[in-house]
C-alpha positions as CSV (number, residue, x, y, z in Angstrom):
1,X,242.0,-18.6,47.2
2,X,244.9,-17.5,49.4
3,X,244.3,-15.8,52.9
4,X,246.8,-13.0,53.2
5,X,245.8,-11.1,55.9
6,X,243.9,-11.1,59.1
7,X,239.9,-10.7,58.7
8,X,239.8,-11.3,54.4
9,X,237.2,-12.8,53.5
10,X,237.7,-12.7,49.6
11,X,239.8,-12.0,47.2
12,X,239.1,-10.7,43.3
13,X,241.2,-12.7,40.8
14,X,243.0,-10.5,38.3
15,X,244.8,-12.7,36.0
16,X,246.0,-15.8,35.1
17,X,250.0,-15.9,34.4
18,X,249.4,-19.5,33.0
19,X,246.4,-21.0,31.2
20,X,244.5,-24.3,31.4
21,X,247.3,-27.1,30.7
22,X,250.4,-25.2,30.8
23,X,253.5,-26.4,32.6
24,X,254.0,-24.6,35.9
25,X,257.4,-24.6,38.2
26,X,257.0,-24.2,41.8
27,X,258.1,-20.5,42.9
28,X,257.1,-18.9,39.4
29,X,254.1,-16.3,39.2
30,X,250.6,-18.3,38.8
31,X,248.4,-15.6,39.2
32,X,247.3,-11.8,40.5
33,X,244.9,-11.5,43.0
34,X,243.6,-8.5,45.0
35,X,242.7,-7.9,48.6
36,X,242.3,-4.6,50.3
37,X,246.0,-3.9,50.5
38,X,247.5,-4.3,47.3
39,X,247.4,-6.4,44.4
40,X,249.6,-9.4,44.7
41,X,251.7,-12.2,42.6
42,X,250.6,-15.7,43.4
43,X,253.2,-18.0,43.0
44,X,252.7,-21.6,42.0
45,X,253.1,-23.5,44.9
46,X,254.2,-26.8,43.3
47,X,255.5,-28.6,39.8
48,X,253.2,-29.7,37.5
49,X,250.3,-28.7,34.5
50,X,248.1,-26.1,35.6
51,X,244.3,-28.2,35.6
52,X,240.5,-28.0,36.5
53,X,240.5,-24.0,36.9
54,X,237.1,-22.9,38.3
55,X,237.8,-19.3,38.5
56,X,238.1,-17.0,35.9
57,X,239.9,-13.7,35.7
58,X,237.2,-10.9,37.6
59,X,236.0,-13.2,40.0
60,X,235.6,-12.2,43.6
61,X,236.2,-15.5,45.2
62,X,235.9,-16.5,49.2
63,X,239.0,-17.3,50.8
64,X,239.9,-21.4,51.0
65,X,237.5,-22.0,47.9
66,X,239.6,-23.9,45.0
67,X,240.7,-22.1,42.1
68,X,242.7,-24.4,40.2
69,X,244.8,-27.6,40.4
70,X,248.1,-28.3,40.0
71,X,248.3,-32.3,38.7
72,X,251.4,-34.6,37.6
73,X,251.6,-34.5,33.3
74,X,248.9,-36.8,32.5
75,X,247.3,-36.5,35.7
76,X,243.3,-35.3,35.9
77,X,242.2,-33.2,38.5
78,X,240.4,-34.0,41.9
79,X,236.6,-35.3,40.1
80,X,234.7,-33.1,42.9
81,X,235.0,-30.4,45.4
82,X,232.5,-29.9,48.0
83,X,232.4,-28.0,51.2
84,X,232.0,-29.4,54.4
85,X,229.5,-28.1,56.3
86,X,230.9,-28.7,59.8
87,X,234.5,-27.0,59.3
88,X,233.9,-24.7,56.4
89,X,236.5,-26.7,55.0
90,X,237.6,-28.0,51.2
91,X,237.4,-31.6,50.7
92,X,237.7,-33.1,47.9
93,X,236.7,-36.8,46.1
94,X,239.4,-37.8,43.7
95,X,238.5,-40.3,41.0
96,X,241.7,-42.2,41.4
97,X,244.7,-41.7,43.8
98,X,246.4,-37.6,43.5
99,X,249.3,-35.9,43.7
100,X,247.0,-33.0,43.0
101,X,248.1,-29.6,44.4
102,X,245.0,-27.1,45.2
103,X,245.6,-23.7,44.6
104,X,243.9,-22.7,47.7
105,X,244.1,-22.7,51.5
106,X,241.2,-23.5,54.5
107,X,238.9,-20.6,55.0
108,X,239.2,-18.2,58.0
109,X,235.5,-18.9,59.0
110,X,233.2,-21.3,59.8
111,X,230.6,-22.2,57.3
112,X,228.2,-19.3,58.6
113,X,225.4,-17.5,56.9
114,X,226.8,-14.2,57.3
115,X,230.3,-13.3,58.7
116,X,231.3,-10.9,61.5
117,X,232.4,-8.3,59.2
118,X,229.7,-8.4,56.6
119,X,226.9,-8.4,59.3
120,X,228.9,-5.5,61.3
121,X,229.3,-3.8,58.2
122,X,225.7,-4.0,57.5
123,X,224.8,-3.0,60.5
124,X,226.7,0.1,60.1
125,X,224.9,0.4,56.4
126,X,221.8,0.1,57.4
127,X,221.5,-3.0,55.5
128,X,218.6,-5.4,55.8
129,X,220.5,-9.0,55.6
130,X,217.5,-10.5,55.2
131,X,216.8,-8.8,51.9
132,X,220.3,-9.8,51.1
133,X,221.2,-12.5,48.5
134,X,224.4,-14.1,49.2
135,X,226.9,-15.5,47.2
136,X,229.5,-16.5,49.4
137,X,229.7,-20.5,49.8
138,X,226.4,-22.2,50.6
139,X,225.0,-18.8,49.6
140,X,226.4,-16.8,52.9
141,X,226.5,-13.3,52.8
142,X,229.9,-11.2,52.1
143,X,230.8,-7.8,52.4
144,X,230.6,-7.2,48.8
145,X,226.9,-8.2,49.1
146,X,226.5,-5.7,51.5
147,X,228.5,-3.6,50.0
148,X,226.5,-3.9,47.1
149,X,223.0,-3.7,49.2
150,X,223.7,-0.3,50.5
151,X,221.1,2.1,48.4
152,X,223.8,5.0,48.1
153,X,225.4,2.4,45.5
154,X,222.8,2.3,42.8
155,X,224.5,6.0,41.8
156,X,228.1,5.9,41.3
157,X,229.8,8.8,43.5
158,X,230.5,12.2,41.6
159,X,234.1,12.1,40.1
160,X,234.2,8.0,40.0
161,X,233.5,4.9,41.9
162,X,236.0,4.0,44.3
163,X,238.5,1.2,43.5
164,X,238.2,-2.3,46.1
165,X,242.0,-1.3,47.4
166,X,240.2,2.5,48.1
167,X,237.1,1.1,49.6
168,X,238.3,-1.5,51.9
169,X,241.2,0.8,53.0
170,X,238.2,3.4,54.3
171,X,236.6,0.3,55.6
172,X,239.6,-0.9,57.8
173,X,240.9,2.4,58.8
174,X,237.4,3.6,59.7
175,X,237.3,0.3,62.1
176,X,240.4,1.0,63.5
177,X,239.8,4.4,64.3
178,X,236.0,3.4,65.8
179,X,237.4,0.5,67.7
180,X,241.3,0.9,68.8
181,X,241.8,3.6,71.8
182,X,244.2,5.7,70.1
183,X,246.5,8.1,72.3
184,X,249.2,10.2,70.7
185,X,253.0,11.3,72.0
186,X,254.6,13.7,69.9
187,X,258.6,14.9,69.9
188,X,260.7,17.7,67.9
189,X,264.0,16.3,66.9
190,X,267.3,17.7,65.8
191,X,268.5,15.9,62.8
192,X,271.6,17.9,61.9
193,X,273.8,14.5,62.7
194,X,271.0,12.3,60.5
195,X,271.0,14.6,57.9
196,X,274.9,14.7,57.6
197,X,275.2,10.4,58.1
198,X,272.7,10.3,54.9
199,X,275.0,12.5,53.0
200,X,277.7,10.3,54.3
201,X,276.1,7.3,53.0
202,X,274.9,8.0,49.2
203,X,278.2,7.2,47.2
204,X,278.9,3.8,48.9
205,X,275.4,2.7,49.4
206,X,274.8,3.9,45.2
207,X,278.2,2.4,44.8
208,X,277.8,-1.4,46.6
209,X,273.9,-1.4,45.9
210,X,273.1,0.5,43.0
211,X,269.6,2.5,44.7
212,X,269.8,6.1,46.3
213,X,269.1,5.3,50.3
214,X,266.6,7.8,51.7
215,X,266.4,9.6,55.1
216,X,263.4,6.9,55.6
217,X,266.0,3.6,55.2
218,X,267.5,5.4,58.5
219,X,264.5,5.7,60.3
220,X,263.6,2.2,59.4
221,X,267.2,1.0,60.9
222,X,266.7,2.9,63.7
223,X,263.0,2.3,64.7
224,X,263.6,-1.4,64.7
225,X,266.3,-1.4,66.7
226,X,264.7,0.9,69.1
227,X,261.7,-1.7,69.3
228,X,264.5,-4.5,70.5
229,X,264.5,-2.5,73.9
230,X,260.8,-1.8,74.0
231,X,258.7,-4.9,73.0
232,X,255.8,-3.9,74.1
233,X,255.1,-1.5,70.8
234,X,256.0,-4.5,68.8
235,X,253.6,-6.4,69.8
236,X,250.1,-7.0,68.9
237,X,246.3,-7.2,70.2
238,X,244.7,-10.0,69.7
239,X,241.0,-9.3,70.7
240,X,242.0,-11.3,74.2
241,X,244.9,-9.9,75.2
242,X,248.3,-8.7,74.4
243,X,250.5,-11.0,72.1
244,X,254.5,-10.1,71.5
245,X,255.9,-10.6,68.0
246,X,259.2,-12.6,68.1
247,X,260.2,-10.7,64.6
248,X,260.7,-6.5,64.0
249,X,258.9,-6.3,61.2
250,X,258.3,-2.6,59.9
251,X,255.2,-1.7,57.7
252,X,256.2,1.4,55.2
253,X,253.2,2.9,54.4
254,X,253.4,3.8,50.3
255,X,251.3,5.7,48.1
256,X,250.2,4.2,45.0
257,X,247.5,5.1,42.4
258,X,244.4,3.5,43.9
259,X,245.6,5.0,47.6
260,X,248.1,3.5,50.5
261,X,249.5,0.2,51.0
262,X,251.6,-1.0,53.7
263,X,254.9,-2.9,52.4
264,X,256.8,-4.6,55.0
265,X,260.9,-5.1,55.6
266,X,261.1,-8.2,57.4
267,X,263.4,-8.8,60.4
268,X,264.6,-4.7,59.8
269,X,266.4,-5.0,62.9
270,X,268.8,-7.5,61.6
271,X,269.5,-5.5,58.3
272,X,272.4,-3.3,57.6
273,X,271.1,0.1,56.2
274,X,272.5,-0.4,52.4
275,X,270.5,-3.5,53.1
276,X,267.2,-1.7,53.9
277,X,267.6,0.7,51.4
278,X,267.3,-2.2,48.0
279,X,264.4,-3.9,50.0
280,X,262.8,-0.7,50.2
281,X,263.1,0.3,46.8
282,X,262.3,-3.1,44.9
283,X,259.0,-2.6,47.6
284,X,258.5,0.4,46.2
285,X,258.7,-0.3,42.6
286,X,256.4,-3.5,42.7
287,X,253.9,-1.4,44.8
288,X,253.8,1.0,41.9
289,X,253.7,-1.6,39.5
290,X,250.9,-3.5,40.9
291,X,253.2,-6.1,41.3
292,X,253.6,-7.4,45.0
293,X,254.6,-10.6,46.2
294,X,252.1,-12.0,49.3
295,X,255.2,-11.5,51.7
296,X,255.2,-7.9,51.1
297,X,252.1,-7.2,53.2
298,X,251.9,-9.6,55.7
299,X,253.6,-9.8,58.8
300,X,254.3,-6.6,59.8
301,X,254.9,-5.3,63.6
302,X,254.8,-1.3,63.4
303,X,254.3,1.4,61.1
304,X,255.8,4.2,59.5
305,X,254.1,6.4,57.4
306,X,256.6,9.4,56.2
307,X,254.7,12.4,54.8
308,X,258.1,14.4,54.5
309,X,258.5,14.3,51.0
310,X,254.6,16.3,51.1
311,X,256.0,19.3,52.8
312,X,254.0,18.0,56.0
313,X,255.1,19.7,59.4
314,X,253.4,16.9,61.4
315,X,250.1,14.3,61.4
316,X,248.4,11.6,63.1
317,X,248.2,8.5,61.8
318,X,245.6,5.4,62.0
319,X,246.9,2.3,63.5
320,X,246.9,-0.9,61.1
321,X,245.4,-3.7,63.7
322,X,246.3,-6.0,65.1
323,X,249.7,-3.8,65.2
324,X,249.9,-1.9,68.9
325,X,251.5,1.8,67.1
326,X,252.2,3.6,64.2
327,X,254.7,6.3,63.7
328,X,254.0,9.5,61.4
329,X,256.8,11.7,60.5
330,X,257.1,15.1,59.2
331,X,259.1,17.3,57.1
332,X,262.8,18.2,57.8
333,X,262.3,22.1,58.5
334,X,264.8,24.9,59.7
335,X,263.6,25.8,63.4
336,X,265.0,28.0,66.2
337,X,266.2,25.7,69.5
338,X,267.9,26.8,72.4
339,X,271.1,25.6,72.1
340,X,273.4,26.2,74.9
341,X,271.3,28.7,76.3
342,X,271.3,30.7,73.3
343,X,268.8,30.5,70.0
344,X,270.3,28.4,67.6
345,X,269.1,27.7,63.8
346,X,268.9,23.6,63.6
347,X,267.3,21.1,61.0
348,X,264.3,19.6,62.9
349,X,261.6,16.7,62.5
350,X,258.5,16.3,64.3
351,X,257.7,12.7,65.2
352,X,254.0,11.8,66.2
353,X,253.3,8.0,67.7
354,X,249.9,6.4,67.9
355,X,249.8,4.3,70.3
356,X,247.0,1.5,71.1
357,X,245.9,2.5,75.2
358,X,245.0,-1.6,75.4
359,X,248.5,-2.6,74.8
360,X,250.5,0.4,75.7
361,X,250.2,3.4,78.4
362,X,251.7,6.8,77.9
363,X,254.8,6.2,79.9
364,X,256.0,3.4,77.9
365,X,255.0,5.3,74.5
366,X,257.2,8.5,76.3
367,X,259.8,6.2,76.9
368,X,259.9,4.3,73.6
369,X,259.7,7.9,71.7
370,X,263.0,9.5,73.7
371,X,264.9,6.3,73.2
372,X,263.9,6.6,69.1
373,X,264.3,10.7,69.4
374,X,267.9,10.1,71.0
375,X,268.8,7.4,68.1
376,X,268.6,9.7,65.4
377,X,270.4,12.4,67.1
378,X,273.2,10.1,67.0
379,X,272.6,8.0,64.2
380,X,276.2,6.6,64.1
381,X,275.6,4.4,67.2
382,X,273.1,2.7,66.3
383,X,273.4,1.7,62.2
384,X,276.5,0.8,59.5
């Protein structure tokens, strides 16, 4: 079982694209899985005949624990697969020499009876662990154990139980908001000169990449190129201190039927915005369809979660650790501004930034915030 993100402890198998003995090429879908964030292809991460699969499709199955095998035609699979106690990690006792490929990777924790987040979740249950049965490896207690322990769950909730994406989304964002000093910097923009460049940009962007850009491909180009001259909200918090990210990766928060995941355009400073605008929308579509690729969620340096489209004059937004800020924007509205020293009518945005107090102070969030308000006042300078 794959790690894909920070802190995952397990992840529930969906399905199976291939079954027991089929012929597998490296790069095609293998399997779905799902974590907290999304459900997500698997590719297969090797040639062969698909062999020896110990998981079946429902399973909830700790990270690093093999799934399956990928062998040479003819080949048998590995004979045994233990655990070591020392390392928490997979070994394995082949009955002959293997090319063998496991379909999993080493697991984020040591081989503990409980883990950090299951015992701080039960803590925050009220969960006895010790009347917990676990059924993690070596029989260690997960957070779907405690999950399951917690006495409000012998009665479903009124109106439906919550889906795993749902519930570990409240998880992690009720962390974050517990445990990262949020402070918040908020700016009114003018977007007359935005609103006219997107105009501009439809009929060659439609034309040359066949998807209808959005005012939120611009504020993708520009955030990540505003985050070239302020690294410090790029970067990260690692639990000891302050880590920059060499890449500007932007997380676009999306909303799909079991809630919010966080897709992520790679290297967005790099892109051009017709570029943006296709990785956004094939993003988009997989998210919807349940469909993304492991890639899609991990990685990402910053946030923006765009409630424009809701008819949202402003919000505050929860910070995605280990990520230092997030960026909510509202709704385009008609506002009076001074303008020359006389009241003008003018298409305006408001722009709210969360910002993490242990890896940013206020004047670098002020300062990061004007540079990004300035950039899409004059849009032109800054993207093609």
């Amino acid at each position: 079982m794959p790690a894909l993100e920070m802190a995952q402890e397990t992840g529930k198998l969906l399905a199976w694209r291939k079954k027991e003995g089929d012929r597998v090429t490296k790069g095609e879908p293998l399997l779905e899985i799902e974590t907290d964030k999304a459900v997500v292809e698997i590719e297969a991460p090797a040639d062969g005949v698909l062999a020896g699969v110990k998981s079946h499709e429902g399973a909830v199955v700790p990270v690093g624990e093999t799934i399956a095998w990928i062998v040479a035609p003819g080949e048998q699979p590995p004979s045994a697969v233990t655990t070591s106690q020392g390392t928490g990690r997979a070994t394995t006792t082949p009955s002959r020499p293997s090319a063998a490929v496991a379909i999993s990777e080493p697991p984020s924790t040591q081989g503990v009876q409980i883990s950090p987040k299951a015992r701080r979740l039960a803590k925050e249950q009220g969960v006895d662990i010790d009347r917990v049965h676990g059924t993690g490896p070596g029989g260690s207690i997960t957070t779907e154990d405690i999950l399951a322990a917690v006495p409000s769950r012998t009665e479903p909730p009124k109106g439906g139980a919550l889906s795993s994406i749902a519930r570990l989304m409240a998880e992690r964002t009720t962390q974050s908001w517990t445990t990262v000093p949020h402070f918040y910097v908020v700016r009114d923009v003018d977007v007359s000169l935005l609103v006219e460049a997107h105009k501009r940009s439809v009929p060659a962007i439609e034309k040359l990449r066949g998807v209808h850009p959005s005012l939120t491909d611009f504020l993708v180009g520009l955030t990540a190129r505003i985050l070239e001259k302020h690294p410090a909200m790029n970067s990260s918090w690692t639990g000891e201190g302050v880590r920059p990210n060499t890449e500007v990766n932007i997380s676009l928060a999306m909303a799909v039927s079991e809630g919010v995941v966080a897709a992520v355009i790679h290297k967005a400073n790099t892109l051009e915005l017709g570029e943006i605008a296709a990785l956004r929308h094939r993003l988009a579509e997989r998210a919807r369809a349940g469909r993304l690729h492991p890639s899609d969620i991990t990685g990402g340096t910053f946030t923006i979660s765009n409630l424009g489209m809701y008819k949202v004059d402003s919000f505050t937004a929860i910070i995605t650790p280990p990520q230092a800020a997030i960026l909510a924007v509202g709704a385009i509205v008609d506002r009076v501004v001074a303008l020359d020293a006389k009241p003008a009518i003018r298409p305006t945005m408001t722009l709210t930034l969360a910002s993490d107090h242990r890896v940013v102070d206020g004047a670098r969030a002020a300062a990061f915030l004007n540079d990004l308000s300035d950039a899409i006042r004059e849009p032109g300078k800054w993207l093609r």
